[in-house]
C-alpha positions in Angstrom: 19.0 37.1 46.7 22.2 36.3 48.8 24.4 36.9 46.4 22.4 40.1 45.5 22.1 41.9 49.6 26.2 40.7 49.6 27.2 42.4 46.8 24.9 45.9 47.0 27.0 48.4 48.9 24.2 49.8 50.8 23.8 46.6 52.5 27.1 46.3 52.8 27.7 50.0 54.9 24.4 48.7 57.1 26.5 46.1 58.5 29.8 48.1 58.4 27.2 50.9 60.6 25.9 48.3 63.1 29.6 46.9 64.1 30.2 50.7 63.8 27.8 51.2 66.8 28.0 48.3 68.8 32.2 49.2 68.8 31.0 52.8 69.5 28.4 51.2 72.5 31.6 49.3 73.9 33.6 52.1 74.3 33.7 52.6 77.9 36.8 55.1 78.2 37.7 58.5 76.6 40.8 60.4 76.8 40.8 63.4 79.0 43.6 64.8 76.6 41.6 67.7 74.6 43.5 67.0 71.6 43.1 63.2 71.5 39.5 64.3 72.2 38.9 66.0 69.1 40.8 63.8 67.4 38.6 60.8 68.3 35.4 63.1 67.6 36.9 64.2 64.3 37.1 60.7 63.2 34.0 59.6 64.6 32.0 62.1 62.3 33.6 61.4 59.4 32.8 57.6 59.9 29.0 58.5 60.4 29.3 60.8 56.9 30.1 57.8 55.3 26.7 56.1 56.7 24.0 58.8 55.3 24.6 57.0 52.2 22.9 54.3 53.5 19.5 56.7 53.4 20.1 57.7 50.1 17.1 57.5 47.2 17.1 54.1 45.9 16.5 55.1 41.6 15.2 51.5 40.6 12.5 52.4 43.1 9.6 54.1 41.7 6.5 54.6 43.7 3.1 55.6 42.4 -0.4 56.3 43.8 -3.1 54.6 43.1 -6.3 56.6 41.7 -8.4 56.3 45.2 -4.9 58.3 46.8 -4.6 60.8 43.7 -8.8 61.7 44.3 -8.4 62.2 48.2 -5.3 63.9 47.9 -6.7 66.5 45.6 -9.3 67.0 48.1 -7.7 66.9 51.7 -4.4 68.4 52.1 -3.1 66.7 55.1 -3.9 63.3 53.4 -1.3 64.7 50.6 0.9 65.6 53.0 1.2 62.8 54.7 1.4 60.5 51.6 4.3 62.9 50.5 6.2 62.0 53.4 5.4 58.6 53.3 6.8 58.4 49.9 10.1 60.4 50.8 11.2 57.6 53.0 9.7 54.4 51.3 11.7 55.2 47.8 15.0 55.0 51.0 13.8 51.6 51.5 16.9 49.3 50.4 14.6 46.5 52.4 11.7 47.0 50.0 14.0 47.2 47.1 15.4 44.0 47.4 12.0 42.6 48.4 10.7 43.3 44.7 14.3 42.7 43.5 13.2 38.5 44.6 9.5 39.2 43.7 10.7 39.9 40.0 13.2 36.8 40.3 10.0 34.2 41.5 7.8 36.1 38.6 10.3 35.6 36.1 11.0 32.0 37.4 9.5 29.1 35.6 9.7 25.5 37.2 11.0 22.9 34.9 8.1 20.3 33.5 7.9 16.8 34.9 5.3 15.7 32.0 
């Protein structure tokens, strides 16, 4: 699993974000120059472009409903709504991805014998 979160590049531009941020946070003084201003704002947005990646659809993630969901959606729209929704972030989650990335690894694990 280590080596798996190190080498995904979505984990890799969550940490590059949160030293992002905490630099940003430090940041205590801003030119009063207009154009080094905009210069620094400039910059600044194209470094956050680079993080919406990190909220991009995840494709080995596939989430379905289960038949009690599919019956109450059918008959309660906000219900479907809201599972919509719910499903529109959750197949984001590189967190939930790598969590069944490790549950595959321990079901396809097999301990070695002592008999």
């Amino acid at each position: 699993s280590t080596a798996r979160v190190s080498n995904n590049p979505t984990f890799t531009l969550i940490e590059e974000n949160a030293k992002f941020l905490k630099d940003r946070r430090a940041a205590s003084t801003y030119s009063l120059n207009l154009e080094q201003f905009r210069k620094l704002g400039d910059e600044m947005e194209s470094t956050t472009k680079k993080f919406d990646k990190i909220r991009a659809e995840i494709p080995s993630l596939h989430v379905t409903n289960c038949k009690a969901d599919g019956k109450e959606m059918k008959k309660n729209e906000k219900f479907k709504v809201r599972i919509e929704e719910w499903h529109k972030g959750i197949v984001k989650d590189i967190q939930l991805d790598e969590t069944m990335a490790i549950m595959n690894d321990l079901i396809k694990y097999k301990p070695i014998s002592k008999n």
